[in-house]
N, C-alpha and C positions, 0 to 999 in steps of 0.2 A: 108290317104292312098295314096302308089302312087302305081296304076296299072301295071301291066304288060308289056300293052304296052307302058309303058310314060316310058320319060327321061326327069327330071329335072335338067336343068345347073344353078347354082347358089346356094346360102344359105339356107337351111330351119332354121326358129327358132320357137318354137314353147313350149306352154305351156302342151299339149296336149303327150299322145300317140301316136306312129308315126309304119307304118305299111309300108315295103318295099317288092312291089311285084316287080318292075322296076329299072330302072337305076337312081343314083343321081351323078353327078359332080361337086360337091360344097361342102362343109360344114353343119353339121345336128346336132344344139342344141338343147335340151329341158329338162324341168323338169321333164318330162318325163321318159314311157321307150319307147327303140326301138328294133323292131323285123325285122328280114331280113331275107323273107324269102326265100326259094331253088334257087330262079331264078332271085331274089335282087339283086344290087350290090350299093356298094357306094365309087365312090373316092375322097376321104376326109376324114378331120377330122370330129369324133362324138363325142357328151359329151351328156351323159345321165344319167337317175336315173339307170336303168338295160339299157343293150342290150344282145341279144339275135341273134347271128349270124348264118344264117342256108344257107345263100347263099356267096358272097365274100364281103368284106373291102381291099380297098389300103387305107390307112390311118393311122392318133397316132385315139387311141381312150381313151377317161377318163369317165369312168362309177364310180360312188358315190356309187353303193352297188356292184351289181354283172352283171360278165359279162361270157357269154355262148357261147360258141363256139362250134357246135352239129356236128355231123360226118359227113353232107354236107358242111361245114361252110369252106372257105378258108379264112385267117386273114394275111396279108402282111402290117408289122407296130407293134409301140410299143402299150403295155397295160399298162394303169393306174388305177386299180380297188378292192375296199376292195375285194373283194371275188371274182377267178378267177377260171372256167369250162371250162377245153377243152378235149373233147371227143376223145378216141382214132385214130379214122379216121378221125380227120380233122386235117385240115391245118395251122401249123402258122410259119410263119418266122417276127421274129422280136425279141423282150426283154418282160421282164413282169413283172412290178412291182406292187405288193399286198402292198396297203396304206388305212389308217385310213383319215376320216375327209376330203372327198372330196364335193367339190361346184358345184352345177350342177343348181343354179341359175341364170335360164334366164331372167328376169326382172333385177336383177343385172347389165346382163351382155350389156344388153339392154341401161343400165342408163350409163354405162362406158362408151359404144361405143360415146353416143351423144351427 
């Protein structure tokens, strides 16, 4: 979880669920899902199992199953996600492409990187 008051600058990767009450400036992988919420924000890219956006993303984002976008949620960037949710009142500028068979393997990505 990152708090309210925190700003994290740099990468998250993580195997875990990831819970956005604060600011991130960097990059947020995991096999995971991630939830963002009201007061969240992230500028970066995200690649998760689900996300769930209820605060803002600048960013591409690539979600493996489903990605949410709820009527607080602002979304500035493209989407790559089987199954795509956006709630009448929110916001998105960007592209959206609905695909089968995405990797949200962090361990993988882990072994590539090094």
């Amino acid at each position: 979880m990152v708090d309210e008051d925190i700003t994290v600058v740099g990468e998250i990767v993580s195997e875990e669920n990831i819970r956005l009450r604060g600011r991130v400036e960097g990059n947020v992988s995991t096999s995971g899902s991630v939830v963002i919420e009201p007061r969240g924000s992230v500028r970066g890219d995200i690649t998760a199992e689900n996300l769930i956006v209820e605060g803002s993303v600048e960013g591409k984002v690539t979600v493996a199953r489903k990605f949410e976008l709820r009527p607080t949620g602002r979304m500035r960037g493209d989407i790559r996600a089987s199954v795509v949710a956006i709630a009448e009142d929110a916001f998105l500028q960007g592209r959206v492409l609905a695909t089968e068979k995405i990797s949200t393997n962090v361990q993988k990505r882990r072994i590539d990187k090094g």
